[in-house]
C-alpha positions in Angstrom: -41.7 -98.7 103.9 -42.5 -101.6 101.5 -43.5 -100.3 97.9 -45.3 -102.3 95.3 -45.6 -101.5 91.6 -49.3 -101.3 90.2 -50.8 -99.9 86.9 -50.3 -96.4 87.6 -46.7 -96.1 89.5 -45.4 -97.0 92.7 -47.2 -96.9 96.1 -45.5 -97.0 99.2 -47.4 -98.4 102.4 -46.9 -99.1 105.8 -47.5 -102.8 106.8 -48.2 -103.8 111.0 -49.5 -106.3 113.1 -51.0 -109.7 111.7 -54.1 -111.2 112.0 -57.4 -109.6 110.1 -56.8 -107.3 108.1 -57.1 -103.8 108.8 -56.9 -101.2 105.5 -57.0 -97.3 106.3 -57.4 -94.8 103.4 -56.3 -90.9 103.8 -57.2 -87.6 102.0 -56.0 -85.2 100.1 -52.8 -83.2 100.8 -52.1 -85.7 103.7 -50.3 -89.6 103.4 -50.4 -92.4 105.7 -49.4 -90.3 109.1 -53.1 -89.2 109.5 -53.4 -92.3 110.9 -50.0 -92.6 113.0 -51.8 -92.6 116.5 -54.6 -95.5 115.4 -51.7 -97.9 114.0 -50.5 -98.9 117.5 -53.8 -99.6 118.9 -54.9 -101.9 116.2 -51.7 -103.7 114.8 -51.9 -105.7 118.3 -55.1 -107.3 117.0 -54.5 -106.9 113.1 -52.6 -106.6 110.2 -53.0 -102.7 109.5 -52.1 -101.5 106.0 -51.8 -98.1 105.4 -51.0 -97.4 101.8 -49.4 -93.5 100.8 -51.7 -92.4 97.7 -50.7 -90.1 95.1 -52.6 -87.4 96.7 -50.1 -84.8 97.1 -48.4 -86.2 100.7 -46.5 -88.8 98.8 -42.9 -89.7 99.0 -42.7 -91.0 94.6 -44.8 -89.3 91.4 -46.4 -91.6 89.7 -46.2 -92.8 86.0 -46.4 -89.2 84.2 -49.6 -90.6 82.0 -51.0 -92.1 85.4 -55.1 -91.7 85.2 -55.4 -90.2 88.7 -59.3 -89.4 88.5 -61.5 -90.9 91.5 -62.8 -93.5 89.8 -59.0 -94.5 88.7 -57.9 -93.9 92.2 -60.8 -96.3 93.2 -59.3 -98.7 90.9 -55.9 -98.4 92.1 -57.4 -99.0 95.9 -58.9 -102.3 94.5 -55.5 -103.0 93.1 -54.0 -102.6 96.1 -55.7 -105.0 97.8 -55.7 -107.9 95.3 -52.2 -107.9 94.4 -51.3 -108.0 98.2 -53.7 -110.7 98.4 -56.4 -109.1 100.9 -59.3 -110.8 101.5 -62.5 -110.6 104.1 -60.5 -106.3 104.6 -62.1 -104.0 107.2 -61.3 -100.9 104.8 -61.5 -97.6 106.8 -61.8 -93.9 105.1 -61.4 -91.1 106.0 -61.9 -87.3 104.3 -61.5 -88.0 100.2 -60.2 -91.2 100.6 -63.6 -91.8 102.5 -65.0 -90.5 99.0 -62.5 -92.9 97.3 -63.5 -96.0 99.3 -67.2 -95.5 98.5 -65.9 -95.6 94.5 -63.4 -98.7 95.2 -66.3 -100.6 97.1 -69.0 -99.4 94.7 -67.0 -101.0 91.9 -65.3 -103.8 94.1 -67.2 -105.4 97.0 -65.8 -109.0 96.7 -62.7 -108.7 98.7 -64.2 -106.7 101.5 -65.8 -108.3 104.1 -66.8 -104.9 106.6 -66.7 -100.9 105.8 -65.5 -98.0 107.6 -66.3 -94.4 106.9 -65.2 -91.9 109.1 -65.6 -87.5 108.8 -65.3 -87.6 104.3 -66.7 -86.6 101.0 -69.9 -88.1 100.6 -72.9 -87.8 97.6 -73.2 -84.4 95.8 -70.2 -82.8 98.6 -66.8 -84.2 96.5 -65.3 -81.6 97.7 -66.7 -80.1 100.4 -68.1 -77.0 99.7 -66.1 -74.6 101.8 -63.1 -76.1 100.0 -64.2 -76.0 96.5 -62.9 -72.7 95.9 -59.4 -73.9 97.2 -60.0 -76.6 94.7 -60.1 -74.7 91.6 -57.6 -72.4 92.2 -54.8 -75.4 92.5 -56.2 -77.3 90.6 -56.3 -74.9 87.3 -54.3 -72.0 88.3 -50.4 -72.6 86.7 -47.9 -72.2 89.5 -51.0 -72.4 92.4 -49.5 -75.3 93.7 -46.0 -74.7 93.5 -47.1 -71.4 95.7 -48.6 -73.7 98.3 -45.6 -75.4 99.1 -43.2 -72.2 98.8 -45.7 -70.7 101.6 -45.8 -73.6 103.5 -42.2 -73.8 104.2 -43.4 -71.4 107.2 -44.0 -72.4 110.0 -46.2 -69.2 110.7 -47.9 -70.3 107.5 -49.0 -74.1 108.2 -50.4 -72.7 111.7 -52.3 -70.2 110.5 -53.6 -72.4 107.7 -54.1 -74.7 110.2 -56.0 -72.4 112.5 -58.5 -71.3 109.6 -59.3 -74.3 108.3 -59.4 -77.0 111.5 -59.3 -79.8 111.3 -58.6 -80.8 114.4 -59.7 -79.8 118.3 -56.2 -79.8 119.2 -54.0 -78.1 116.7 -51.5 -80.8 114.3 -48.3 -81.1 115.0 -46.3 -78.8 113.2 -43.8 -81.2 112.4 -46.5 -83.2 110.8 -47.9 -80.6 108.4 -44.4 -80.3 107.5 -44.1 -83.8 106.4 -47.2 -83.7 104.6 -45.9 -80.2 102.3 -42.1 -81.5 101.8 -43.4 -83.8 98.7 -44.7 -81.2 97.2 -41.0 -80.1 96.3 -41.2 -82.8 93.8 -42.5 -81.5 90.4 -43.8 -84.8 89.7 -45.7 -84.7 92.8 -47.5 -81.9 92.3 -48.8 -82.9 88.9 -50.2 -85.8 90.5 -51.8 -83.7 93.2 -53.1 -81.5 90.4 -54.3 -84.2 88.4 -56.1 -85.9 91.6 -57.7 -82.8 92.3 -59.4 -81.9 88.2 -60.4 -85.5 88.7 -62.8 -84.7 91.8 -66.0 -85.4 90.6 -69.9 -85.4 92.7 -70.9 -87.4 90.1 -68.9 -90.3 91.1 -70.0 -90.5 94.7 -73.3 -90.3 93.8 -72.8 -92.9 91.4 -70.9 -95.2 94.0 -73.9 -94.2 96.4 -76.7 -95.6 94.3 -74.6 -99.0 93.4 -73.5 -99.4 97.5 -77.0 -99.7 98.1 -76.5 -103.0 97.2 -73.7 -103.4 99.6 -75.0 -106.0 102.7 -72.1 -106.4 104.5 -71.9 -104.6 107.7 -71.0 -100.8 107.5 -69.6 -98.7 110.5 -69.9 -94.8 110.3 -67.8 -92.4 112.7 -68.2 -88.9 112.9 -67.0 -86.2 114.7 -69.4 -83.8 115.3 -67.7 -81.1 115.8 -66.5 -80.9 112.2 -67.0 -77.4 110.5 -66.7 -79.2 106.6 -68.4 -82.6 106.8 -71.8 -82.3 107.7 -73.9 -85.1 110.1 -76.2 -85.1 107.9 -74.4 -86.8 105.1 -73.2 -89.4 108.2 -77.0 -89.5 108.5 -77.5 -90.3 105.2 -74.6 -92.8 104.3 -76.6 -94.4 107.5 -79.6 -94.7 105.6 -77.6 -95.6 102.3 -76.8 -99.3 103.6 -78.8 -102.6 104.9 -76.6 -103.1 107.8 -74.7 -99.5 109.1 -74.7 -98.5 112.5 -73.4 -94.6 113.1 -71.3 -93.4 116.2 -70.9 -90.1 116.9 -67.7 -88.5 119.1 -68.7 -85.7 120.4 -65.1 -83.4 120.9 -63.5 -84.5 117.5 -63.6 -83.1 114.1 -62.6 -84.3 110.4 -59.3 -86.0 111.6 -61.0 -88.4 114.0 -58.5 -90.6 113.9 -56.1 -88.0 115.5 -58.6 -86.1 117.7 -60.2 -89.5 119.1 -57.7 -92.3 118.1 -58.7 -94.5 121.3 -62.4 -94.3 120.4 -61.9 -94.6 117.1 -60.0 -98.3 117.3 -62.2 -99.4 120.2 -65.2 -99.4 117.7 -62.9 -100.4 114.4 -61.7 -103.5 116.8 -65.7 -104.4 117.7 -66.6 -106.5 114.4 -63.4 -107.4 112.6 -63.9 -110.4 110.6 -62.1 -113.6 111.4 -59.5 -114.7 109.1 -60.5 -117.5 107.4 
């Protein structure tokens, strides 16, 4: 994977396809993989960037005084997509990094010409409520993450995790989930991860909501409805949020769309991509 050097430590991101440009933003405890089974259906018609954020999935720690709060993270997005030069970007979100888009358009609209926001954190739910709990205890527990990935090594474990807390019809891959805990061997990882997860904060996606409201560029919303942790009506209301959204629902899909639905999901993704110009 390429890597490039910005403010807060190296990012490593997957780069396919030419044409538009096509950014996709993951969540939490995931990296780019979420979005393994979409990248081949769009990087025929795009240039798909998919960039690993310090979110606990990720293959390098960041720069041990790296300011990993949302609104940082939301700067380090933006900083992405002007160092590689990315203009008129369909950016696509999805779980907190559909929380995290919201803050990175919020504060920078100018090099995004269409939005995306699939199954995420949204308004006063950053995080979800049925996570929240989850939340605290790794986040301020000593050792709490380091326990995750010791019981994660099982492959009894991950399912079971899994199997509680769906987020998908069809269950993950096991040999996925393992590839998301692995990095969290890395000491330095997991004090990202920590640090990303005390810097989860409501108030900045309601902040971001009341400044996209501003936001007149065209705004596509997918969400599956079968989701037990992102409600429709917050798809309902990021709706209302915008001049120009349009909301499709998929009916046998949950958080992870993209892997539940990834035809559907692409098909609409593909509809309005802007032109390079």
């Amino acid at each position: 994977m390429p890597e490039i050097q910005l403010s807060q430590g190296t990012i490593h991101y997957q780069d396919e396809g030419t044409g538009p440009t096509i950014v996709l933003i993951h969540g939490l405890l995931v990296n780019g993989r979420v979005w393994e089974r979409v990248v081949p259906l769009l990087s025929p018609h795009a240039r798909v960037i998919v960039p690993d954020l310090p979110l606990g999935s990720h293959r390098q720690a960041m720069n041990a005084d790296a300011d990993l709060s949302a609104p940082a993270l939301g700067e380090l997005i933006a900083e992405l997509l002007e160092r590689l030069e990315l203009d008129q970007v369909t950016i696509v979100g999805n779980d907190t990094g559909g929380g995290l888009t919201q803050i990175a358009v919020a504060a920078h609209p100018e090099r995004v010409a269409r939005l995306v926001l699939t199954n995420c954190d949204a308004f006063e739910h950053f995080p979800p409520p049925a996570f929240a709990g989850v939340f605290k205890l790794l986040a301020h527990v000593p050792g709490a993450v380091a326990g995750l990935e010791l019981f994660g090594r099982s492959r009894f474990v991950r399912g079971r995790a899994m199997a509680l807390a769906p987020l998908t019809v069809e269950p993950v891959p096991d040999e996925l989930l393992k590839a998301w805990i692995v990095p969290l061997k890395d000491r330095g990882v997991r004090r990202d991860l920590v640090k990303a997860m005390r810097g989860i904060s409501s108030a900045d996606t309601l902040g971001a909501a009341e400044r996209l409201r501003s936001f007149d560029k065209p705004v596509l919303i997918v969400w599956g409805t079968r989701d037990k942790f992102f409600p429709l009506a917050d798809a309902e209301r990021l709706q209302a949020l915008f001049a120009d959204a349009r909301l499709e629902l998929i009916a046998d899909a949950r958080a992870f769309v993209q892997l539940d639905a990834p035809d559907r999901l692409a098909e609409l993704v593909l509809e309005r991509v802007p032109a390079v110009t």
